[in-house]
C-alpha positions as CSV (number, residue, x, y, z in Angstrom):
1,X,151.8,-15.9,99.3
2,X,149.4,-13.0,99.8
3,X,146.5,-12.7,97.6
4,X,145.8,-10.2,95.8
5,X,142.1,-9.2,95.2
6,X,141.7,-8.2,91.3
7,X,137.9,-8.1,90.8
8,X,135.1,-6.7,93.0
9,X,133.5,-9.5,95.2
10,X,131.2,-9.0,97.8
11,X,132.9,-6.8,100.9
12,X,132.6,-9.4,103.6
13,X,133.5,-12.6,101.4
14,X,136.4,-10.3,100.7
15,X,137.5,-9.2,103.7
16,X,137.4,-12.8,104.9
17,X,139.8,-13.9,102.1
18,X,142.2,-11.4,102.6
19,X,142.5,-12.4,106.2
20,X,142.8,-16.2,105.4
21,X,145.3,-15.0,103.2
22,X,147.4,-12.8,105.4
23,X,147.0,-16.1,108.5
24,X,148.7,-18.5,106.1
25,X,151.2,-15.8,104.1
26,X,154.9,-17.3,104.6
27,X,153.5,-20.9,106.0
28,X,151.2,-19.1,109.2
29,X,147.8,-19.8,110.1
30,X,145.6,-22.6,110.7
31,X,145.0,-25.7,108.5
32,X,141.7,-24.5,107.7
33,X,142.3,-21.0,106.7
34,X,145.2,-22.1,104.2
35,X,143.0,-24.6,103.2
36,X,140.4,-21.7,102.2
37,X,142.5,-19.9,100.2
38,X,143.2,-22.7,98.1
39,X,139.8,-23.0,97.6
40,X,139.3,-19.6,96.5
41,X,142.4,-19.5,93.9
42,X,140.9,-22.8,92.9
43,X,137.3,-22.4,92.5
44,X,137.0,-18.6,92.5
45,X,139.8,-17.5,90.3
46,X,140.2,-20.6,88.1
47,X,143.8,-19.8,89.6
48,X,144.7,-23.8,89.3
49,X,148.7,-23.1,89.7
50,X,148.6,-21.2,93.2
51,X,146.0,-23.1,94.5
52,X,148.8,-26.3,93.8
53,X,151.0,-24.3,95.7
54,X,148.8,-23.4,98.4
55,X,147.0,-27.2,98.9
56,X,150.8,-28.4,98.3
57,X,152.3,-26.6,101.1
58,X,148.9,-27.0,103.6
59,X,148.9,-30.3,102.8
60,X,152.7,-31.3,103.1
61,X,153.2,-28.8,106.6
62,X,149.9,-29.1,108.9
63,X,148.2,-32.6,107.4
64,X,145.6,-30.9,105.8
65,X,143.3,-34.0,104.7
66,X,141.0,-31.9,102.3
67,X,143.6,-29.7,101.1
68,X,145.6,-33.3,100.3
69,X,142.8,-34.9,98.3
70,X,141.9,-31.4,96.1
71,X,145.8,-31.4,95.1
72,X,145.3,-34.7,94.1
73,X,142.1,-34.0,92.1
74,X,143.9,-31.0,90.4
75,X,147.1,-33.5,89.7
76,X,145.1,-36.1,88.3
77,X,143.3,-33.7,86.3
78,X,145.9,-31.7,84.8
79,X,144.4,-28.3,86.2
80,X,147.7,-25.8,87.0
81,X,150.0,-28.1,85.8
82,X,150.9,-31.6,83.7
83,X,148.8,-34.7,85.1
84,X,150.7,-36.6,87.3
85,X,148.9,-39.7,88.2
86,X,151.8,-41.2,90.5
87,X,151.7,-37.6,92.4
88,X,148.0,-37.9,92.7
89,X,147.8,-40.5,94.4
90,X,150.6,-40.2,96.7
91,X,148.2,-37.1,97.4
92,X,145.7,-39.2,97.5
93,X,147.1,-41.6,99.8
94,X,148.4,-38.7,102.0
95,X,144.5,-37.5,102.6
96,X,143.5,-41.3,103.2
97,X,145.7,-41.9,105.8
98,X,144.6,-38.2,107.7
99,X,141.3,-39.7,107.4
100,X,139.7,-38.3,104.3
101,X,137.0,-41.1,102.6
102,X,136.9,-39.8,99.3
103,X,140.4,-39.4,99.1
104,X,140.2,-43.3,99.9
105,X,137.7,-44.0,97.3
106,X,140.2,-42.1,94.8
107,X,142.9,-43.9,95.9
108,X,141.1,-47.4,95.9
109,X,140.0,-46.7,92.1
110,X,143.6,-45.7,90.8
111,X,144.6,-49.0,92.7
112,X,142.2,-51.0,90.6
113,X,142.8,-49.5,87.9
114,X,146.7,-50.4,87.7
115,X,145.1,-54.4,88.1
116,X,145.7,-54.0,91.7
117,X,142.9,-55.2,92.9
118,X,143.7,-56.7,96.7
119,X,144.4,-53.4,97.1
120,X,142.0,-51.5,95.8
121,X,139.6,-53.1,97.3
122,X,141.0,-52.8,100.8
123,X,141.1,-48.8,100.4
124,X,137.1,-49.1,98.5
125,X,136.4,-50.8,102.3
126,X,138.7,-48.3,104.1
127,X,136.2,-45.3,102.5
128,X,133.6,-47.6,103.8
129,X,133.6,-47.8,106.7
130,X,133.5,-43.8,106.8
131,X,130.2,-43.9,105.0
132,X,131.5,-43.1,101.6
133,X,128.5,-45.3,99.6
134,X,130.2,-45.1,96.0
135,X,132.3,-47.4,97.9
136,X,130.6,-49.6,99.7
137,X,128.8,-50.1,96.4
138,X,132.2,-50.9,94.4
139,X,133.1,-53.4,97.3
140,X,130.0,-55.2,97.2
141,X,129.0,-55.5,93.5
142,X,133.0,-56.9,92.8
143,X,132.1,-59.4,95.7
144,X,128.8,-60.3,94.0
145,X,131.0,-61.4,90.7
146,X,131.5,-64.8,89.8
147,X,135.3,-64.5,89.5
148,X,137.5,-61.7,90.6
149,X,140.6,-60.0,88.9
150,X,142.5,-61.9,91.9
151,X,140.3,-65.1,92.0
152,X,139.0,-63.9,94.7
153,X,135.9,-65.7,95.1
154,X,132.3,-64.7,95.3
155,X,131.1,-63.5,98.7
156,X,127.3,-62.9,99.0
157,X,127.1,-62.3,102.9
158,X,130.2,-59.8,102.7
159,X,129.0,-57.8,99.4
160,X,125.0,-58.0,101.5
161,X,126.5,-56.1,103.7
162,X,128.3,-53.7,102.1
163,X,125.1,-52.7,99.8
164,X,123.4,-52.1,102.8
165,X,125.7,-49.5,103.8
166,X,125.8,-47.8,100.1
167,X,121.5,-48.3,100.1
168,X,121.5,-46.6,103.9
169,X,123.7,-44.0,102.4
170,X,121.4,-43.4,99.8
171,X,123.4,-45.4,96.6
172,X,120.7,-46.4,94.4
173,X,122.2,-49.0,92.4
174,X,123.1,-50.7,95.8
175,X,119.5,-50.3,96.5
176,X,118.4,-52.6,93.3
177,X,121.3,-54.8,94.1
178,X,119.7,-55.7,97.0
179,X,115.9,-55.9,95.5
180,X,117.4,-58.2,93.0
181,X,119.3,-60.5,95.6
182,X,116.0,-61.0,98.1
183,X,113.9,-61.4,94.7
184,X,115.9,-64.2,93.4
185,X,117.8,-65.4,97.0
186,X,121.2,-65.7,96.6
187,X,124.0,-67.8,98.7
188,X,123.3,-68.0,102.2
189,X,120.4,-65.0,101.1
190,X,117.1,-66.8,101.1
191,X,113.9,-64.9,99.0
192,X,112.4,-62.5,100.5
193,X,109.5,-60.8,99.4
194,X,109.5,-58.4,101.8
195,X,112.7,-57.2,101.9
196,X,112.4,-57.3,98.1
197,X,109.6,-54.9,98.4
198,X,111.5,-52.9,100.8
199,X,114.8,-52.0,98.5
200,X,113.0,-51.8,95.3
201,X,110.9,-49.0,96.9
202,X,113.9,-47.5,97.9
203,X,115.4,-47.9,94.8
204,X,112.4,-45.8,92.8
205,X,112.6,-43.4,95.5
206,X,116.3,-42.9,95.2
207,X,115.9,-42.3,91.6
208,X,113.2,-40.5,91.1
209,X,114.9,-38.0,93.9
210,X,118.1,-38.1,91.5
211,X,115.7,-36.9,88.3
212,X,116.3,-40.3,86.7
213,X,113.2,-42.7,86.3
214,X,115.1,-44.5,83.9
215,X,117.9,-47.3,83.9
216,X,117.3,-48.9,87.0
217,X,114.5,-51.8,86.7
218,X,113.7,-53.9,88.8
219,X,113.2,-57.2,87.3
């Protein structure tokens, strides 16, 4: 699938399209060019239904990871075609597995919210442990609860540690999570002023960075 410049862009952004385009015409070229034409038809020219085809094929033929989780975004939100939430997340799924953390996170979320929540969790963690804070936050706070959807019960070291990783990562509400547990003590947490004082710092500098000085207290 060639592409087909129909407005005036600038002459190199151009010229590097058209040969992304001509490396993965008829199935050629490398992962990443493909994967940049997708992008273009996607973002550029609002051009939802090649850019399916293009992530599709990149995806399905060289185990693109990025170009697996942006077909599932554009599944799941109905951009170039119906939504087609079991297709997004066999997308999803497909990226996961190549490595992709957000496309993890995805995943984890449409698992939890189908009530399947042994396994959503355990692709939330998978995202994890590849930095991706929203879930490391996820994982922690639904360990923090008293009761889970799978009576799973609570787990105060486990979800400490995963808000650590979401505060290092720069997730402010995993920031106050933490504030709150050392302020209080918690299960096998014991107070800690100091530690308090460290998060909830952290927390106001978090969101004051984010433009939001509101919502977050520390209590």
């Amino acid at each position: 699938m060639a592409l087909t410049i129909t407005e005036k862009l600038p002459e190199r952004y151009e010229e590097r399209m058209l040969s992304a385009s001509i490396d993965c015409d008829g199935g050629k070229g490398s992962g990443d060019a493909c994967h940049a034409v997708g992008e273009y038809f996607s973002v550029i020219r609002s051009d939802h239904v090649r850019a399916r085809q293009v992530y599709a094929q990149n995806c399905d033929d060289r185990g693109h990871a990025a170009s697996c989780f942006n077909l599932g975004r554009l599944l799941l939100g109905g951009k170039g075609g119906s939504e087609d939430d079991a297709a997004a997340a066999t997308r999803f799924l497909s990226g996961c597995n190549l490595g992709h953390a957000a496309a993890c996170h995805h995943y984890g979320i449409m698992a939890l919210q189908r009530g399947e929540s042994e396994k959503g969790m355990k692709f939330l963690a998978r995202a994890c442990e590849q930095k991706e804070p929203s879930s490391c936050y996820l994982v922690g706070s639904r360990l923090l609860r008293p009761k889970s959807d799978d009576d799973r019960p609570r787990d105060v070291l486990r979800a400490k540690k995963y808000l650590e990783i979401a505060c290092d990562e720069g997730n402010g509400p995993a920031c106050h999570n933490l504030a709150v547990m050392f302020k209080r003590g918690d299960e096998g947490v014991p107070k800690d002023d100091r530690l308090f004082e460290k998060y909830a710092a952290r927390t106001r500098e978090l969101v004051e960075a984010a433009g939001a000085t509101q919502g977050i207290r520390i209590a």
